[in-house]
C-alpha positions as a Python dict, from the first residue, in 0.01 Angstrom:
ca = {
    (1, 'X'): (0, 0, 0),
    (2, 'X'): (289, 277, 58),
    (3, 'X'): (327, 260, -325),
    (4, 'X'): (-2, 442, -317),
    (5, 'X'): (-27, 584, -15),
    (6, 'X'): (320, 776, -92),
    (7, 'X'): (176, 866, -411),
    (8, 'X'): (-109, 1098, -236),
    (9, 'X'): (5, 1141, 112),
    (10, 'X'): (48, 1537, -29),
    (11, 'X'): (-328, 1551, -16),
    (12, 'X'): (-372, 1422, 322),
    (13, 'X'): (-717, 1516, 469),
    (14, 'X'): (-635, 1681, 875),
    (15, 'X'): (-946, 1687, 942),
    (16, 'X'): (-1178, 1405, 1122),
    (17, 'X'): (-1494, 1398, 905),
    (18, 'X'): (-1871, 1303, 1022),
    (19, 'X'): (-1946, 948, 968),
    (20, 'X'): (-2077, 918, 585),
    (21, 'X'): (-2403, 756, 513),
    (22, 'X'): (-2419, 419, 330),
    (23, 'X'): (-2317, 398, -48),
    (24, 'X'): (-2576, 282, -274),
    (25, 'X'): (-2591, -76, -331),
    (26, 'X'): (-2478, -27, -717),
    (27, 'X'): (-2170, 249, -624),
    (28, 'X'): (-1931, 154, -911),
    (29, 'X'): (-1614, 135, -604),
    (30, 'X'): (-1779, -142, -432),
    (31, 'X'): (-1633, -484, -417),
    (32, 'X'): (-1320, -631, -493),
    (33, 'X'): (-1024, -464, -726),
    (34, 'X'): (-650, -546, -801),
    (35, 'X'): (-369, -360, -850),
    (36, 'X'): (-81, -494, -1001),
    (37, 'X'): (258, -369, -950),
    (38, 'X'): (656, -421, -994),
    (39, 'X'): (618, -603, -1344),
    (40, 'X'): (349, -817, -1207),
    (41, 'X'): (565, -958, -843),
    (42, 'X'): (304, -788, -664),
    (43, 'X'): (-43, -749, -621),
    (44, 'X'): (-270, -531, -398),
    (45, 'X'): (-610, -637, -336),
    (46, 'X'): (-907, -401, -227),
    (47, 'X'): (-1202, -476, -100),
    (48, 'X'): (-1438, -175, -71),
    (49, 'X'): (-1763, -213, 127),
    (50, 'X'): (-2079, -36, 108),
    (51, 'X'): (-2047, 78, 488),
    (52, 'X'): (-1752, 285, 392),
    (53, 'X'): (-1492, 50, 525),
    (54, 'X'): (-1240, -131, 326),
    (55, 'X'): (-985, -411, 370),
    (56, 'X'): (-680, -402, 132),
    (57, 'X'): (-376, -656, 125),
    (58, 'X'): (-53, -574, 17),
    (59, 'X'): (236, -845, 44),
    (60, 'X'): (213, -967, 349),
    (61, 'X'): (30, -622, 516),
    (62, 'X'): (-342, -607, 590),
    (63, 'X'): (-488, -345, 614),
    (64, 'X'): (-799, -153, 706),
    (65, 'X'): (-956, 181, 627),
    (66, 'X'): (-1274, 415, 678),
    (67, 'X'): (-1340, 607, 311),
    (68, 'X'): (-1567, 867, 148),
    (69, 'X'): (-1667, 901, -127),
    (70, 'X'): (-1956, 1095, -284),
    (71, 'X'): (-2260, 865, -468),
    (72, 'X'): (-2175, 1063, -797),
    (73, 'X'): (-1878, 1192, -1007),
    (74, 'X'): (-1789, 1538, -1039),
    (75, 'X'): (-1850, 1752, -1359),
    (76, 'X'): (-1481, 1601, -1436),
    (77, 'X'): (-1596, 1280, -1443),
    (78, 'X'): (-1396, 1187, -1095),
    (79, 'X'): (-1512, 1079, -757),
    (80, 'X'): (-1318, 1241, -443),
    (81, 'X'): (-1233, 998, -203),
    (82, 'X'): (-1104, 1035, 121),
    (83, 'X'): (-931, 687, 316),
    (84, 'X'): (-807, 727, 685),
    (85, 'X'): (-643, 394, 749),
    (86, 'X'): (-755, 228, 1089),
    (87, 'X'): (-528, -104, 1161),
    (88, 'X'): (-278, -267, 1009),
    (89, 'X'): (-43, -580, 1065),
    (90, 'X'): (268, -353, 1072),
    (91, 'X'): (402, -598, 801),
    (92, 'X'): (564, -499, 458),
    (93, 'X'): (380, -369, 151),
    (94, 'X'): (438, -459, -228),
    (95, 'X'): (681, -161, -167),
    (96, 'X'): (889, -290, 171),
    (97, 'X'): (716, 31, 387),
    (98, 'X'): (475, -55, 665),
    (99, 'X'): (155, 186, 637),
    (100, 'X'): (105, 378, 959),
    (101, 'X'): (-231, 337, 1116),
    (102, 'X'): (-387, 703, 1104),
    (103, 'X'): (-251, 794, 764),
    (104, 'X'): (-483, 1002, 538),
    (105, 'X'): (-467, 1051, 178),
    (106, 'X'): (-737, 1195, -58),
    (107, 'X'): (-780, 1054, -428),
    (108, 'X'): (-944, 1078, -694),
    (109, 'X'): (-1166, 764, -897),
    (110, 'X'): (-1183, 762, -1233),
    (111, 'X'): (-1367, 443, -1374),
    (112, 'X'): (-1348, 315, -1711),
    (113, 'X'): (-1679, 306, -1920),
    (114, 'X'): (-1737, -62, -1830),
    (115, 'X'): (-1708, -75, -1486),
    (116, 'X'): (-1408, -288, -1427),
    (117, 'X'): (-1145, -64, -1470),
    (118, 'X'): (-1026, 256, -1267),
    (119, 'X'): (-739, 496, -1181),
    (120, 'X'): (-680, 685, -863),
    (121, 'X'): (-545, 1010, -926),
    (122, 'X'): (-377, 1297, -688),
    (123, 'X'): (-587, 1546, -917),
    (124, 'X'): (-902, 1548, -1119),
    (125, 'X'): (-653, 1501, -1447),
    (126, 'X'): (-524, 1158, -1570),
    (127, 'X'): (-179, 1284, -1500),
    (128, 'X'): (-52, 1181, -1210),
    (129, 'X'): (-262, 831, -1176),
    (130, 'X'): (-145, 468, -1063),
    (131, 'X'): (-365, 194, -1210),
    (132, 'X'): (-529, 55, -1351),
    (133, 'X'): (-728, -92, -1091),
    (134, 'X'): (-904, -391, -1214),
    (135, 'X'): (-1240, -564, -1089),
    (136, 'X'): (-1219, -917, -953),
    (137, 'X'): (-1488, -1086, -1176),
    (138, 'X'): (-1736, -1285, -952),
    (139, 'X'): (-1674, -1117, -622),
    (140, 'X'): (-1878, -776, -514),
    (141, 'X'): (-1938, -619, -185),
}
């Protein structure tokens, strides 16, 4: 996760924010995505639930997160998303770092037409993105 988490740390939210209602059930983020990194060694697996909690594994690190993010994209086409990470193993990432539990970073979504695809962005522009995130087919929230 610090592979990401380093990438947006410079957008870290300070601020503890009201709990968020419930996403609805058919919220494009929801369920299961990989990320792929270092030429394919590594994975990262997120699982985003509809109670704005998510679990993400990372190497041998697990860890967990409260998010926001709004039920529709901005005029840009991207969703904001805010992720304040809650526990964590204290084990190694795809990247070697351990995440620190408390960490904030702010995002933002950009899905592909079809639903399986995304990019996480520090801006509402495609450049600066990681990704692409990609759906795990048969497994939602």
């Amino acid at each position: 996760m610090r592979v990401l988490t380093g990438l947006v740390l410079t957008l870290a939210v300070g601020i503890e924010a009201a709990a968020a209602p419930p996403l609805p059930a058919d919220h494009p983020i929801l369920g299961n995505w990989r990320l792929t990194l270092d030429g394919g060694r590594c994975s990262e697996v997120y699982h985003f639930r509809g109670d704005g909690t998510s679990l993400v594994t990372s190497a041998l690190e697990v860890a967990e997160s409260e998010y926001e993010i709004p039920a529709k994209p901005s005029a840009k086409g991207f969703y904001r998303m805010t992720d304040r990470i809650t526990k964590d193993n204290g084990k190694k990432d795809c990247s070697g770092e351990v995440t620190k539990i408390g960490s904030r970073a702010t995002n933002f979504i950009q899905f592909h037409p079809s639903g399986d695809l995304f990019l996480m962005c520090v801006s509402e522009s495609l450049d600066a993105c990681i990704g692409p995130f990609e759906r795990i087919a048969g497994q939602t929230t």
